[in-house]
C-alpha positions as CSV (number, residue, x, y, z in Angstrom):
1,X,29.5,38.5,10.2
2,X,26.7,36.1,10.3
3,X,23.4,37.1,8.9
4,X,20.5,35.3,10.1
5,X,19.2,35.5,5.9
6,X,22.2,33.0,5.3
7,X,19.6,30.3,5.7
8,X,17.2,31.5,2.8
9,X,20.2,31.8,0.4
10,X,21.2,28.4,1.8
11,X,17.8,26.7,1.2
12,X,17.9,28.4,-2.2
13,X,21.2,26.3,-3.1
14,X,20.9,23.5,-0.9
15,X,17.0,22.4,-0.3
16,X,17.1,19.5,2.1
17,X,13.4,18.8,1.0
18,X,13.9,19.6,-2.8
19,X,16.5,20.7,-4.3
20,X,17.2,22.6,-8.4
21,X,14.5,21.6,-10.6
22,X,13.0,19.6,-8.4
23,X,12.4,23.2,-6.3
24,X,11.7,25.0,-9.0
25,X,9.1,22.5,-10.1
26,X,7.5,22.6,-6.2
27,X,7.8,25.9,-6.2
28,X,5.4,25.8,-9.6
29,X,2.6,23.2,-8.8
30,X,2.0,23.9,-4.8
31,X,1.8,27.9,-5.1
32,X,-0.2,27.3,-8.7
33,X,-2.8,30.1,-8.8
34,X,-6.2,28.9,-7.7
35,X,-10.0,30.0,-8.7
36,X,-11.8,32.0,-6.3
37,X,-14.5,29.8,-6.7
38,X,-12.1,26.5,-6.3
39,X,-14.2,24.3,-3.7
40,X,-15.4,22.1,-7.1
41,X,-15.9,19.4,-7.9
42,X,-15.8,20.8,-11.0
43,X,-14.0,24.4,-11.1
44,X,-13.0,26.2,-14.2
45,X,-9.2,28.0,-14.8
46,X,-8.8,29.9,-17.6
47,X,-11.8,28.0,-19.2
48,X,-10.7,24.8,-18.5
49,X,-12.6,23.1,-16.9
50,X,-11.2,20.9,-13.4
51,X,-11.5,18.6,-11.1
52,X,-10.5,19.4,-7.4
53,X,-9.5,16.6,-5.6
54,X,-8.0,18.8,-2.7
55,X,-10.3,21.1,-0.6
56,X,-11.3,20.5,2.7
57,X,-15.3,21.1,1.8
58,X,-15.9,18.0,3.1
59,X,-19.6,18.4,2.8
60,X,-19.9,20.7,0.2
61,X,-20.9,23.9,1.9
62,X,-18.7,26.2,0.3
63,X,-21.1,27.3,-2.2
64,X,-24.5,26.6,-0.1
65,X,-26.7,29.7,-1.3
66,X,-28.1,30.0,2.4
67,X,-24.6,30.6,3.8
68,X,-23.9,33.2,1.1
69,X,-26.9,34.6,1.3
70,X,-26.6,35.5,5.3
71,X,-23.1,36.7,4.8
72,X,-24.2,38.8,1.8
73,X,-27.1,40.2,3.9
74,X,-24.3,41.6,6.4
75,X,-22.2,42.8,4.2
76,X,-24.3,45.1,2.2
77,X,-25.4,46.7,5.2
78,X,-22.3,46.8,7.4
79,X,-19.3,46.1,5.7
80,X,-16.5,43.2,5.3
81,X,-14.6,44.0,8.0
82,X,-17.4,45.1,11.6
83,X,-17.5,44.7,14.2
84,X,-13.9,46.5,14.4
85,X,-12.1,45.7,17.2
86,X,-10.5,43.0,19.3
87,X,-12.8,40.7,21.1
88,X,-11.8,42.5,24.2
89,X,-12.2,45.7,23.6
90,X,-14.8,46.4,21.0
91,X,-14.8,43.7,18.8
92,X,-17.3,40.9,20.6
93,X,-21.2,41.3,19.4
94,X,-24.3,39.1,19.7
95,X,-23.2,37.0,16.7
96,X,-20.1,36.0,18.4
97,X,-22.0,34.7,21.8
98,X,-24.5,32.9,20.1
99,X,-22.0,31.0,17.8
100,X,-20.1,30.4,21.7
101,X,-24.1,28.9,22.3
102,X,-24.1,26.9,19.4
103,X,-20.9,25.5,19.3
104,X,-21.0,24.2,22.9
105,X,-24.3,22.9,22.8
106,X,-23.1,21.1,19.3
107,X,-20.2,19.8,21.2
108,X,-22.1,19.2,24.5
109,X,-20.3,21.5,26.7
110,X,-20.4,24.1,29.3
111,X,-19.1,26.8,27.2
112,X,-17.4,27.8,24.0
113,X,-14.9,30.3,23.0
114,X,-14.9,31.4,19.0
115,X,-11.8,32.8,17.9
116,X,-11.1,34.5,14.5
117,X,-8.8,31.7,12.6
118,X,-8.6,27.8,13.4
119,X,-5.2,28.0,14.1
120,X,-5.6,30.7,16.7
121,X,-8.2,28.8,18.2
122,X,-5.5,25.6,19.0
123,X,-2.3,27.9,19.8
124,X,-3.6,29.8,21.8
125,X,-5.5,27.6,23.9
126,X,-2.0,25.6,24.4
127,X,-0.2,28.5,24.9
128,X,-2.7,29.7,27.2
129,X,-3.0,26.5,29.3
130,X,0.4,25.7,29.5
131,X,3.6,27.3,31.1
132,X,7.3,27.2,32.1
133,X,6.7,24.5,35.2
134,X,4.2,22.3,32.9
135,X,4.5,19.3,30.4
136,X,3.0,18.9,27.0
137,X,3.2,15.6,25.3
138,X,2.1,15.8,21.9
139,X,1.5,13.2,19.5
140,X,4.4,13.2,16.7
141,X,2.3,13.9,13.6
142,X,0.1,16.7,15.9
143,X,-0.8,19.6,14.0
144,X,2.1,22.0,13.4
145,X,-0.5,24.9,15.1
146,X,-0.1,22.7,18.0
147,X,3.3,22.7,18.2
148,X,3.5,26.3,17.8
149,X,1.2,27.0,20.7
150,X,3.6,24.8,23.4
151,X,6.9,26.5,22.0
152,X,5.1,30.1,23.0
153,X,3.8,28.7,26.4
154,X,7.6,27.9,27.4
155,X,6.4,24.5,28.7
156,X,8.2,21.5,28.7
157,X,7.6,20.0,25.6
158,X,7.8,15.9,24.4
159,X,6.6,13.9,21.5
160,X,5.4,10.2,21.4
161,X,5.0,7.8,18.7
162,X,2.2,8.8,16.4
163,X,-0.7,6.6,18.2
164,X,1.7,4.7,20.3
165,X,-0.1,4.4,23.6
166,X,2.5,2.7,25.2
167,X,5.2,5.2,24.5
168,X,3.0,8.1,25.7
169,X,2.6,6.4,29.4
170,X,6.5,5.8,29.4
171,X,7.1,9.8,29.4
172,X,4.0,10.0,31.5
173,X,5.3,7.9,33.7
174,X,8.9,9.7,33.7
175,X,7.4,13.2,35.1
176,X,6.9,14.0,38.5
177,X,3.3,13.8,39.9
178,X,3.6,17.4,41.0
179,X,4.0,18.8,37.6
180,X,1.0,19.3,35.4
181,X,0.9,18.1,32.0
182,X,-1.3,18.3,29.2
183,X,-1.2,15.5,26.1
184,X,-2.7,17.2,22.9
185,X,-3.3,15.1,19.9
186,X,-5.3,15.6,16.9
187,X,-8.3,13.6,16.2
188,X,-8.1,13.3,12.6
189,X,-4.6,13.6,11.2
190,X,-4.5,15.9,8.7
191,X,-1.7,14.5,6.3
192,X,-2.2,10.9,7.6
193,X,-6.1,10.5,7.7
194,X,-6.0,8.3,10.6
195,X,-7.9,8.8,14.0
196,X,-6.2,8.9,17.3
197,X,-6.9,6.3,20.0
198,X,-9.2,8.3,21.9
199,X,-10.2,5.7,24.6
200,X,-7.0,4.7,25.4
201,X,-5.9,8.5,25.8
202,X,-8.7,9.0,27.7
203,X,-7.8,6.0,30.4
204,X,-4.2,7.0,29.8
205,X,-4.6,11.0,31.2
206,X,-7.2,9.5,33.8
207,X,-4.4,7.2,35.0
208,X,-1.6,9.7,35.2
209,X,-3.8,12.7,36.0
210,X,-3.1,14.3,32.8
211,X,-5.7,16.7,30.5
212,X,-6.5,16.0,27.2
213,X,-6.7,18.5,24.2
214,X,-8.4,16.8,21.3
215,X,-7.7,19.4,17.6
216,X,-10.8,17.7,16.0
217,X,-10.4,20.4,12.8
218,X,-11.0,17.2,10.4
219,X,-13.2,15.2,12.2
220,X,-15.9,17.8,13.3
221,X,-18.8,17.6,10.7
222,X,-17.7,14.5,8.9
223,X,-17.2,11.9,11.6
224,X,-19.5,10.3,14.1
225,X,-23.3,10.0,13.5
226,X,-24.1,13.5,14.5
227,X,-21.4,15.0,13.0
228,X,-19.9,16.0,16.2
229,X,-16.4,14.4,15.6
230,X,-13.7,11.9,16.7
231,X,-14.5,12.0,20.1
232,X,-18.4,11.1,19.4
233,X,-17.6,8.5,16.8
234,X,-15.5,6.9,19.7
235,X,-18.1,7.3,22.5
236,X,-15.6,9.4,24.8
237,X,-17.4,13.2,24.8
238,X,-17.8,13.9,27.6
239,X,-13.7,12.5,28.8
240,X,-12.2,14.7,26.6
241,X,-10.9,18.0,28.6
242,X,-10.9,20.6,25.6
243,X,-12.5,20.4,22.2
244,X,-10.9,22.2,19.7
245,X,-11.6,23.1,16.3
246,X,-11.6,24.7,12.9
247,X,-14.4,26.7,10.3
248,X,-12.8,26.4,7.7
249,X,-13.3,22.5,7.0
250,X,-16.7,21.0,7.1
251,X,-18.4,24.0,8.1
252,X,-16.9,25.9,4.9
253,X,-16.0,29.7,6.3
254,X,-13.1,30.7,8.7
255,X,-12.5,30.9,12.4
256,X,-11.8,28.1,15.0
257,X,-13.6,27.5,18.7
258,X,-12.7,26.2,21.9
259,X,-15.1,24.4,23.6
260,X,-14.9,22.5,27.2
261,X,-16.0,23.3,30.8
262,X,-17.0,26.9,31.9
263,X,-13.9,28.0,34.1
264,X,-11.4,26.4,31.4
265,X,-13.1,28.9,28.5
266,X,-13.6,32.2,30.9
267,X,-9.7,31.7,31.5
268,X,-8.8,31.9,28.0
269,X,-11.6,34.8,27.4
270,X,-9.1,35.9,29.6
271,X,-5.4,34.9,28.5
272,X,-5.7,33.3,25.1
273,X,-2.9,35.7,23.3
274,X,-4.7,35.0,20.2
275,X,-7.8,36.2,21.5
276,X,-6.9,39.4,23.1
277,X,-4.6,40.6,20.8
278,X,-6.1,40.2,17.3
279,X,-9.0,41.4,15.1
280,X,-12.5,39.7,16.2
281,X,-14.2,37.2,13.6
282,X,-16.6,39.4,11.1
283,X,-20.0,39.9,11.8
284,X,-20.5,38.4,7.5
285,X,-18.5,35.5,8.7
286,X,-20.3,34.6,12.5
287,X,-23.4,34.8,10.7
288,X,-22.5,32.2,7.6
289,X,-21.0,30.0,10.5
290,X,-24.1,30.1,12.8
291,X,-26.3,28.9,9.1
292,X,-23.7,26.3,8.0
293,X,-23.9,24.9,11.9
294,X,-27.2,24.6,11.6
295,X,-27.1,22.8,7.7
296,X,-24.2,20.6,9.4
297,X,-26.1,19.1,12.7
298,X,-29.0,18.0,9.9
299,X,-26.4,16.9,7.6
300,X,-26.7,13.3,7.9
301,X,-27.4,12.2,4.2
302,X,-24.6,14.4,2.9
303,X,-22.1,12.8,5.5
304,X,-23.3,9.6,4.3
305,X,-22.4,10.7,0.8
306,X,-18.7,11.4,1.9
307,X,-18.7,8.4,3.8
308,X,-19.6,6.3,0.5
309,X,-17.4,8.1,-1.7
310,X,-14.4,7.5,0.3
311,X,-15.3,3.9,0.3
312,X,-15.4,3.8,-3.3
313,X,-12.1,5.8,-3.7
314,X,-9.9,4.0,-1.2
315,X,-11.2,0.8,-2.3
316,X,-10.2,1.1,-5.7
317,X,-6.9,2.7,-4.8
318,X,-5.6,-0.2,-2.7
319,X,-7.1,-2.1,-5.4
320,X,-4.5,-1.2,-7.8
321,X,-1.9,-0.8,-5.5
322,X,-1.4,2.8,-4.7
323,X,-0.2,3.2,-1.2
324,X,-2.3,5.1,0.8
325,X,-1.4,4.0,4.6
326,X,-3.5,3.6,7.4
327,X,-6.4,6.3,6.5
328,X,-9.9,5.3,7.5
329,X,-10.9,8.5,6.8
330,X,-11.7,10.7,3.9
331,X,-8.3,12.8,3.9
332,X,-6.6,9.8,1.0
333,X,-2.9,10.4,1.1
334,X,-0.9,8.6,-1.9
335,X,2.7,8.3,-1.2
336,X,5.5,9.0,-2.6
337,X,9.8,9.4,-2.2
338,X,11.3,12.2,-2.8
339,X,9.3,14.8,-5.2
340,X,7.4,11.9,-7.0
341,X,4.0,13.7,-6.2
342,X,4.7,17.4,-7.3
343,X,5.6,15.4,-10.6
344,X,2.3,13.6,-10.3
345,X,0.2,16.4,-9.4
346,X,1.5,18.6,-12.3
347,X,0.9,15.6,-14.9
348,X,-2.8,15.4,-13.6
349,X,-3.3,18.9,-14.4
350,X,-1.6,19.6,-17.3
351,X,-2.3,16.2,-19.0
352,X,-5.4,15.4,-17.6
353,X,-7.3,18.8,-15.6
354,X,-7.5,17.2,-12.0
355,X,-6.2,19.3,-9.7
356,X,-4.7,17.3,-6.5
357,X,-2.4,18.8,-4.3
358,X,1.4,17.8,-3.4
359,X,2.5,18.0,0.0
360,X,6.0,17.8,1.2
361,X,8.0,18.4,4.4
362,X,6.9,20.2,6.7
363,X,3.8,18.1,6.4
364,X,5.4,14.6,5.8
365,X,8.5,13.5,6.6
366,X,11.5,15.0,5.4
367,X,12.5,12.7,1.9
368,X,8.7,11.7,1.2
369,X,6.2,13.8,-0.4
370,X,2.4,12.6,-0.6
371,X,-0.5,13.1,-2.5
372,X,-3.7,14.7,-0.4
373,X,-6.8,13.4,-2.0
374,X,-10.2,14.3,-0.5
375,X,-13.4,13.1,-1.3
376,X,-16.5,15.2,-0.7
377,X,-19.8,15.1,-0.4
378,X,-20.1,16.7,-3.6
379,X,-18.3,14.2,-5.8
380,X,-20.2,11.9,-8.3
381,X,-19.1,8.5,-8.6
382,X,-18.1,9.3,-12.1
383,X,-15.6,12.2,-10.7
384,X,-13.8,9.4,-8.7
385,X,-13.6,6.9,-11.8
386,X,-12.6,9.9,-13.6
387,X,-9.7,10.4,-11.6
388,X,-9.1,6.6,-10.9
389,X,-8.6,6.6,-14.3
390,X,-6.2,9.7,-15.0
391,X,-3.9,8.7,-12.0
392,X,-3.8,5.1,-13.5
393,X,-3.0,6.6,-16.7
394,X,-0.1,8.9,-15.1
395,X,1.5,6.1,-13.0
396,X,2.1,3.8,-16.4
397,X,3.1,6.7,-18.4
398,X,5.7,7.0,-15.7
399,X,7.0,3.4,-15.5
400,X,7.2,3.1,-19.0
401,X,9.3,6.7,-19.0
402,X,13.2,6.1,-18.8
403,X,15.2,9.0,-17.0
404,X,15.1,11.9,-14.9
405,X,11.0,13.3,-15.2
406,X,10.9,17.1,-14.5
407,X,7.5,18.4,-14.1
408,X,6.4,20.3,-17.4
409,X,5.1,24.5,-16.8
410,X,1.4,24.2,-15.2
């Protein structure tokens, strides 16, 4: 009789992403016990002392005394967990509508919705907006959130080429006129660090009558002038149909937001599954949000901080040759075949204390593995060198190495 568990026992003995030690050694180095204070630079395990080269603090807010200190202030007095409560029932308080305020004047709209995790925010939105008679194009390397929204809508679903223009018109150009179609795309790609073609997306669903549903999780905070993402960094705000986003990058906390016209937010206030049927975002949480919104929109010294330091680190990566694609943003992906960067990332810790992360497929393609680099705002020039230097250091040590490297115990 077939068990639907075969494929765990399966995976065990026959890893299409990595197999025997190879797992083991994955297995090791991407679940490695963390800090609770691990935003860094510096962080300190076990008293060693690290440097984190993979957080998403792209500004350095995570340990901002302000935004402990008003999340602090609610938790003494009420508690980790109030209000109790779904949004629609007893969960939505004062906190939550003036974050909606805050977030859709920050993203000049109508309206805003807050939900209680980023990834709620974009499935359920897709979910939400699409259904069986619709189409949703998505970009190929959209965020897997994304994807997981359209499979619940029960919509129509089709990829295009990551940023391929072209190839997105020829499916738009397939459907029928009468059926409505969404094309959702992220506006920083989070394993790629490049930026989709916004105003050529924009003229594209124009054209073809279709919405647009930017994911802006990486670029909100840390790209255009004020801060306020891909799609002001472009000039194409106010062509976008539906703003989407994430906390718990630049702005440090948790939660995600919709933001767009009016009637488009009410209707998922309304049937957002991810709204109505989960807890609503803490009241110690809205409040650190609301203070690191405010930190974020005056921000501009610290973004050009980032900015600089992902200069420097790119710069000298191409310089010596590391492969780091098309980024020309501060997400640095180094590739890699196979499980060359969980091997990497354990000799950087264990031989040299810099913690950088290895990503394989789901994230990247099946047979590569990458990895994720991010400067922040809070890196010194000396913490790039540093690990310029170390990842030099680990390459040569490789090359000159003869057979089959397993990464050591971290």
């Amino acid at each position: 009789m077939a068990d639907i568990f075969d494929k765990c026992v399966k995976f065990m003995r026959e890893s299409p992403i990595v197999k025997g030690q190879d797992r083991i050694a994955a297995k090791r180095v991407m679940y490695r016990p963390s800090p609770l204070n691990n935003a860094g630079p510096w962080i300190d395990i076990d008293g060693r002392r690290v440097l984190q080269f993979s957080t998403n603090d792209y500004l350095g807010l995570a340990n901002n005394p302000k935004i402990r200190d008003v999340a602090a202030k609610i938790v003494s007095k009420y508690g980790v967990s109030a209000p109790m409560g779904a949004r629609s029932l007893t969960g939505t308080i004062e906190l939550h509508t003036e974050l909606e305020r805050q977030f859709a004047d920050f993203k000049r709209t109508e309206d805003a919705l807050v939900f209680s995790n980023g990834a709620y925010a974009t499935m359920g939105a897709v979910a939400a907006l699409a259904g069986p008679r619709d189409l949703i194009v998505l970009d190929r390397y959209a965020h897997a959130s994304l994807l997981c929204g359209a499979r619940i809508s029960g919509a129509r679903i089709r990829f295009f080429r990551h940023n391929d223009v072209e190839d997105l018109e020829a499916i738009l150009m397939e459907a029928p006129r009468s059926q409505p179609r969404m094309v959702v795309v992220d506006g920083v790609y989070s394993m790629q660090g490049d930026i989709a073609p916004l105003p050529e997306l924009c003229d594209l669903c124009e054209k073809h009558g279709a919405r647009l549903i930017v994911d802006d999780a990486h670029g909100t905070g840390v790209c255009g002038e004020n801060g306020r993402g891909t799609a002001e960094m472009l000039g194409v705000e106010e062509r976008v149909d539906l703003h989407l986003g994430t906390c718990s990058k630049a702005l440090a906390t948790i939660g995600g937001f919709a933001a767009g016209a009016a009637d488009v937010i009410e209707y998922l206030q309304f049937c957002a599954p991810t709204m109505l049927f989960t807890k609503a975002m803490p009241a110690c949480v809205a409040a650190a949000t609301l203070e690191a919104l405010k930190i974020l929109r005056g921000a501009h010294d610290l973004r050009k901080t980032l900015w600089r330091n992902k200069e420097l680190l790119q710069g000298e990566l191409r310089k010596r040759g590391f492969d780091i694609g098309e980024t020309c943003t501060p997400i640095t992906p180094i590739r890699g075949n196979g499980s060359d960067a969980v091997h990497m990332s354990a000799d950087l810790y264990n031989e040299h204390n810099v913690w950088a992360s290895a990503v394989l497929y789901p994230a990247v393609p099946i047979g590569t593995s990458t990895l994720r680099v991010i400067p922040t705002a809070a890196h010194a020039p000396e913490d790039i060198d540093y690990f310029l230097d170390a990842l030099s250091d680990i390459r040569n040590n490789n090359s000159n190495a003869s057979g089959e490297k397993v990464a050591p115990a971290s």
